[in-house]
C-alpha positions in Angstrom: 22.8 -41.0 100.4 19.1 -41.4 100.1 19.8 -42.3 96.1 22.4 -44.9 96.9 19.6 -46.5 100.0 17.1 -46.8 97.4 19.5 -48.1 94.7 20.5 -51.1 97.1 16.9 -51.5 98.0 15.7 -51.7 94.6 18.7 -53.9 93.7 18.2 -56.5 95.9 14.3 -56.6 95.3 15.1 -57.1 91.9 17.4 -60.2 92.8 14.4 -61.5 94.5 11.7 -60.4 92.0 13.4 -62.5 89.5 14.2 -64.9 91.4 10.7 -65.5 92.3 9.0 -64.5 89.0 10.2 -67.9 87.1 11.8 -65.1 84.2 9.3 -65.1 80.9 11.8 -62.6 79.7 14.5 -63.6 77.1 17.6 -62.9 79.2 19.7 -60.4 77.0 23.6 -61.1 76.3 24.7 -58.4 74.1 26.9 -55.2 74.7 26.2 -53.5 78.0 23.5 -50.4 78.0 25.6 -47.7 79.4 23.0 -45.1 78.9 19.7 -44.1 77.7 19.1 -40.9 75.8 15.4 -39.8 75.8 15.0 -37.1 72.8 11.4 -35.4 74.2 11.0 -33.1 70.6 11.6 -36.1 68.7 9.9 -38.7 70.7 12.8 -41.5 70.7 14.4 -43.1 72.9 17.5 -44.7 72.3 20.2 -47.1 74.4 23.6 -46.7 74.3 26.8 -49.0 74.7 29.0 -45.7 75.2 28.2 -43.6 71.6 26.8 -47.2 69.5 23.0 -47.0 69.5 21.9 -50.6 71.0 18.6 -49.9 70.2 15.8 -46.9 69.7 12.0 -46.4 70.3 9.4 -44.4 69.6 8.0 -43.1 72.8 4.9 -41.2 74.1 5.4 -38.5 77.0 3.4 -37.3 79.9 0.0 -34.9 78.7 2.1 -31.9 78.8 5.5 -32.5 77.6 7.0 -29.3 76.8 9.7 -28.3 79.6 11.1 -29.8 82.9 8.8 -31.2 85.4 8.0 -29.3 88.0 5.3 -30.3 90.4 2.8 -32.9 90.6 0.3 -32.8 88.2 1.9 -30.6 85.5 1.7 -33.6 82.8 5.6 -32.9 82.3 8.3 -35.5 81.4 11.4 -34.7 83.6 14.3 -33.2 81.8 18.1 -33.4 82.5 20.5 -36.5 84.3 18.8 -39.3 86.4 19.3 -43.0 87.1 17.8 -45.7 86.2 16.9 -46.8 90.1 13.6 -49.3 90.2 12.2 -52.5 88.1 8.4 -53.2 88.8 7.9 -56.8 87.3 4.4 -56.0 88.9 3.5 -52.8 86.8 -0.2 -51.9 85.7 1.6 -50.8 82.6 3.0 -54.3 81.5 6.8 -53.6 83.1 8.4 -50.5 84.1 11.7 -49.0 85.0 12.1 -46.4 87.5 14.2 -42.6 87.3 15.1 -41.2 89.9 13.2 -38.1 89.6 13.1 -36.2 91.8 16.4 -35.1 92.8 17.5 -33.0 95.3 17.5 -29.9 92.7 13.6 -30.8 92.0 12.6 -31.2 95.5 14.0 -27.6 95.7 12.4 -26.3 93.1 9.2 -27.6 94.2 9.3 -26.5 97.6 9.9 -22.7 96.7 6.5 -23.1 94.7 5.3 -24.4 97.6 4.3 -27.8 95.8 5.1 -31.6 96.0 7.7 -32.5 92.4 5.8 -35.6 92.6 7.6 -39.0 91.5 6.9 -42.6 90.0 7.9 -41.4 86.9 9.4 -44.7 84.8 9.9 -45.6 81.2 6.7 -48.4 81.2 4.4 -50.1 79.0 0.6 -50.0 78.3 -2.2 -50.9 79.9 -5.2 -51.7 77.2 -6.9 -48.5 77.8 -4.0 -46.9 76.2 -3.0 -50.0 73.8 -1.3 -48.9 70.7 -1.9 -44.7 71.4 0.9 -43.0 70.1 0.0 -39.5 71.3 1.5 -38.0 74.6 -0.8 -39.4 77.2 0.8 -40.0 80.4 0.9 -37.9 83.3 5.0 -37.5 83.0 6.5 -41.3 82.1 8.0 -42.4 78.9 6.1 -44.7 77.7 6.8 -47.7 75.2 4.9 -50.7 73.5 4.8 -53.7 75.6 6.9 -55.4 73.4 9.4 -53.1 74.0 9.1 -52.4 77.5 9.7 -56.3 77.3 13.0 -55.7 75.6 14.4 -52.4 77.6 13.5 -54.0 81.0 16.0 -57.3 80.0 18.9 -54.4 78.4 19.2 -52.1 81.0 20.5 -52.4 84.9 19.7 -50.9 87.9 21.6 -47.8 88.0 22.2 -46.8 84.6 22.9 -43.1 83.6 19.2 -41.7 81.8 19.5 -38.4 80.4 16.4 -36.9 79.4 16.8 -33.8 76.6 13.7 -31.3 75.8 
């Protein structure tokens, strides 16, 4: 229940972000993005209109990337199925698109460790301290150029399936 609150939230703050924000995005009007596949090893992230490749990016991943996020702090990118469940027109990293990390499963897991899973984890752009790294840099996001932040945050919709692979 709490995922499907925060989707309708998120949703209709999006209908009023953009409706306030005057756009400055090309609207896009191809094939639907039914999902997004981030490949950690490779670095690439691709979207999907069911198994054609829309599009694919190069990506760099939190400090740590090797293995699932955990807690707070561990520099991890999240692996395994999550939604795409938050826009933020208003990012310090250009634009950014919230997962839904953490899920019940992760708040578990945390817990028994007796740590927060921690959260805010989006695919986003740069800031300039960090324009035009390529190295893994963030503390657990997948992060694009802005550019291409630009171009994901027009293709994909509130809710879509992201499934992050190590």
């Amino acid at each position: 229940m709490k995922l499907s609150r925060r989707m309708l939230m998120a949703a209709g703050g999006a209908g009023l972000v953009s409706a306030c924000s005057g756009g400055g995005l090309a609207p896009y009007r191809g094939p639907e993005v039914t999902r997004v596949v981030v490949m950690k090893g490779a670095r690439r992230l691709h979207l999907l209109h069911a198994s054609e490749v829309l599009k694919s990016y190069d990506v760099s991943l939190g400090f740590a990337p090797e293995g699932h996020k955990m807690v707070e702090g561990d520099g991890k990118t999240p692996e395994g199925r999550y939604y795409i469940d938050r826009r933020n027109p208003q990012s310090a990293y250009h634009l950014s698109v919230g997962i839904s990390y953490p899920n019940a499963r992760d708040i578990e897991v945390a817990r028994s460790l007796g740590q927060s899973p921690g959260g805010d984890i989006f695919i986003h752009g740069q800031t300039k301290r960090f324009q035009g790294r390529t190295d893994d840099w963030t503390a657990g996001c997948v992060a694009v150029t802005d550019p291409e932040i630009e171009e994901i945050y027009a293709m994909v919709a509130l809710g879509t399936v992201i499934d992050l692979f190590p």
